[in-house]
C-alpha positions as protocol buffer text, in pm:
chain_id: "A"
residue {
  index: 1
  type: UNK
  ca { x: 741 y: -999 z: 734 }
}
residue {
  index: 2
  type: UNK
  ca { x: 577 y: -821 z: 1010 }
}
residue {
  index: 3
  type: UNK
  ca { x: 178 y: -976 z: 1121 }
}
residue {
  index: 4
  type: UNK
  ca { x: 118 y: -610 z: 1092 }
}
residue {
  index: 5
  type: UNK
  ca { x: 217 y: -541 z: 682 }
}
residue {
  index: 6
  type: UNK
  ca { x: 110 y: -919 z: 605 }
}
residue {
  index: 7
  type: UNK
  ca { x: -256 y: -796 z: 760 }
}
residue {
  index: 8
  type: UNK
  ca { x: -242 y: -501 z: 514 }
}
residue {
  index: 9
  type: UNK
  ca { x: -125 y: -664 z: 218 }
}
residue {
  index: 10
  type: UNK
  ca { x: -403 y: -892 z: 287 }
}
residue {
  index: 11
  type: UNK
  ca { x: -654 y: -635 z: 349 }
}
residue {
  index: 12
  type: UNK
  ca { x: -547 y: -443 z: 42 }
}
residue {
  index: 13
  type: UNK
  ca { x: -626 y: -792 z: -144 }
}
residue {
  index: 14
  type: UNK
  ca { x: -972 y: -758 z: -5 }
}
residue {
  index: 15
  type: UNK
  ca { x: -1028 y: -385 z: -60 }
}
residue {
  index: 16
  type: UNK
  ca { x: -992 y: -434 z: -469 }
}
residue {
  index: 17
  type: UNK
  ca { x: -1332 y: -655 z: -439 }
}
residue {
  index: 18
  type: UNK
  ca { x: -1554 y: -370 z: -284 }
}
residue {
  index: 19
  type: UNK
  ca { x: -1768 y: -102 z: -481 }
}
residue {
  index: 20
  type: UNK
  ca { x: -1563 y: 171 z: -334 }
}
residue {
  index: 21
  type: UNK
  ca { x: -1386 y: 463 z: -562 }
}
residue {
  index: 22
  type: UNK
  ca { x: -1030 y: 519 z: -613 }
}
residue {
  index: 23
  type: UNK
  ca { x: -1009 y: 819 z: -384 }
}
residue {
  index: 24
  type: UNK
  ca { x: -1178 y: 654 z: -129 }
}
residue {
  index: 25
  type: UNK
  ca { x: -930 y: 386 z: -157 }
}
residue {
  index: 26
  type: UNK
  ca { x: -608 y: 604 z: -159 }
}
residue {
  index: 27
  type: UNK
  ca { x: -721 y: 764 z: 184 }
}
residue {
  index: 28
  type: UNK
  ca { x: -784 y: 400 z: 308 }
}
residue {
  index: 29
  type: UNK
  ca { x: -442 y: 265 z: 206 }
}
residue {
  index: 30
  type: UNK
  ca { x: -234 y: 593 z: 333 }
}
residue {
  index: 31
  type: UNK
  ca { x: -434 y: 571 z: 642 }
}
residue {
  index: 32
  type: UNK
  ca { x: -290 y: 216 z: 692 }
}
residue {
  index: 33
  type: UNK
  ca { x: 62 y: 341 z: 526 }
}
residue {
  index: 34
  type: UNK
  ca { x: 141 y: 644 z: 763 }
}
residue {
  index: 35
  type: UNK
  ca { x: 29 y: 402 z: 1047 }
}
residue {
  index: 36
  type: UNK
  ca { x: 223 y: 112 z: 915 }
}
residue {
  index: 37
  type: UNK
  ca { x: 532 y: 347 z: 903 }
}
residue {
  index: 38
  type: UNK
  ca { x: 533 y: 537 z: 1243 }
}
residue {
  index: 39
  type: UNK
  ca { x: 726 y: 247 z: 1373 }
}
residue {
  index: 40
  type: UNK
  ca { x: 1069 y: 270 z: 1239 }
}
residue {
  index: 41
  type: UNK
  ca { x: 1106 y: -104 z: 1252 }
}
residue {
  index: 42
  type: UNK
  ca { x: 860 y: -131 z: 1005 }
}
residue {
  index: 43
  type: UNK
  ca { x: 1010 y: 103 z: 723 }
}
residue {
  index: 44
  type: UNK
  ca { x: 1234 y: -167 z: 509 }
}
residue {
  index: 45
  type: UNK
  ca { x: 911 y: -375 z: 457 }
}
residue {
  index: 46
  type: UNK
  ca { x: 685 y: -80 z: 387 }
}
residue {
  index: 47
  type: UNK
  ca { x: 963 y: -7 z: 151 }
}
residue {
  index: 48
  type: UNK
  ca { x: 963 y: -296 z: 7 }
}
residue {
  index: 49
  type: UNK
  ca { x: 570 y: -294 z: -69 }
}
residue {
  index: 50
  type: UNK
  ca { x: 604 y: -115 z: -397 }
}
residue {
  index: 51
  type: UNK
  ca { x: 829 y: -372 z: -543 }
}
residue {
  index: 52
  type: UNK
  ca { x: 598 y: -645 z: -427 }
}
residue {
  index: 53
  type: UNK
  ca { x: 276 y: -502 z: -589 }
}
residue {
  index: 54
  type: UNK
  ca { x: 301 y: -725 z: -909 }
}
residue {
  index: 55
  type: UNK
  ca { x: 300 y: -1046 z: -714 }
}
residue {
  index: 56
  type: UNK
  ca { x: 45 y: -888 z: -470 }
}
residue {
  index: 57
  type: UNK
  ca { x: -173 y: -814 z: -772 }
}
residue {
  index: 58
  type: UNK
  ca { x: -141 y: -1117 z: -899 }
}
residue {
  index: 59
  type: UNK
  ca { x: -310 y: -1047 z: -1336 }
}
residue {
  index: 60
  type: UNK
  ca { x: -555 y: -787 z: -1229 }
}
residue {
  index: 61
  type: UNK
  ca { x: -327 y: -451 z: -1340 }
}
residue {
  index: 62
  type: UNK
  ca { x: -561 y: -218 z: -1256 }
}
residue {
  index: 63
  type: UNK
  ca { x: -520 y: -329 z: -879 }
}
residue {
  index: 64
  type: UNK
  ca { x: -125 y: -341 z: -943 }
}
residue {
  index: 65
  type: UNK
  ca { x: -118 y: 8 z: -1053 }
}
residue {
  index: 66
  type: UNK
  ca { x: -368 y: 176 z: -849 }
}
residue {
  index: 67
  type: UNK
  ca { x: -160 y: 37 z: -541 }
}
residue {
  index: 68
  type: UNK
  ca { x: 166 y: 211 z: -701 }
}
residue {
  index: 69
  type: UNK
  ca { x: -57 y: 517 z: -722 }
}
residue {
  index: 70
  type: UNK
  ca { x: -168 y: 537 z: -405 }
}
residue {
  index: 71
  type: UNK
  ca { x: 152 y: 414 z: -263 }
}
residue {
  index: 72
  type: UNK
  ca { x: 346 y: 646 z: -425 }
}
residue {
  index: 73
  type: UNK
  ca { x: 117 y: 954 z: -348 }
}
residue {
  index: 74
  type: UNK
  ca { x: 156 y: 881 z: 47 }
}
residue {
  index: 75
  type: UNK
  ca { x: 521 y: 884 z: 15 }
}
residue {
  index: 76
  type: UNK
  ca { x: 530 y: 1215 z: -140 }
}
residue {
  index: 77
  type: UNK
  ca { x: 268 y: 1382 z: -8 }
}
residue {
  index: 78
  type: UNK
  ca { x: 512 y: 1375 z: 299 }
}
residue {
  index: 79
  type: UNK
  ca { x: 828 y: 1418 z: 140 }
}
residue {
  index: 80
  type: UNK
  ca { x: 978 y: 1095 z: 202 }
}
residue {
  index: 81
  type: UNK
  ca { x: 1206 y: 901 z: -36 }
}
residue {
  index: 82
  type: UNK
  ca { x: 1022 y: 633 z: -236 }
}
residue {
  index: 83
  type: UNK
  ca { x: 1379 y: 433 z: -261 }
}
């Protein structure tokens, strides 16, 4: 796994902990999505974030599907296959 998507996974982990809204969130994580996927070599494991969310989540839900949301909204916002 690339330092790069490990560092946002990681940051994402941190991110559920602050007092910050959802919207506020979704612009954070898209920001680090669209940068995260500018380098093709990158796209199979940003891919492959969605899938992972569960384990990334680990019981909190609300992180788990709040991550799917805002995951989902960057890829079509743009267009691009979710795959």
């Amino acid at each position: 796994m690339s330092v790069l998507v490990r560092q946002f996974l990681e940051f994402f982990v941190m991110l559920q902990a602050e007092p910050i809204l959802p919207p506020q969130k979704a612009l954070i994580v898209r920001a680090f999505l669209d940068s995260l996927w500018r380098k093709a070599a990158t796209h199979a494991m940003v891919l492959s974030l969605r899938p992972m969310s569960a384990r990334l989540s680990g019981l909190n839900v609300i992180a788990e599907s709040e991550f799917n949301a805002f995951f989902d909204l960057s890829f079509s916002s743009l267009n691009r296959p979710i795959v």
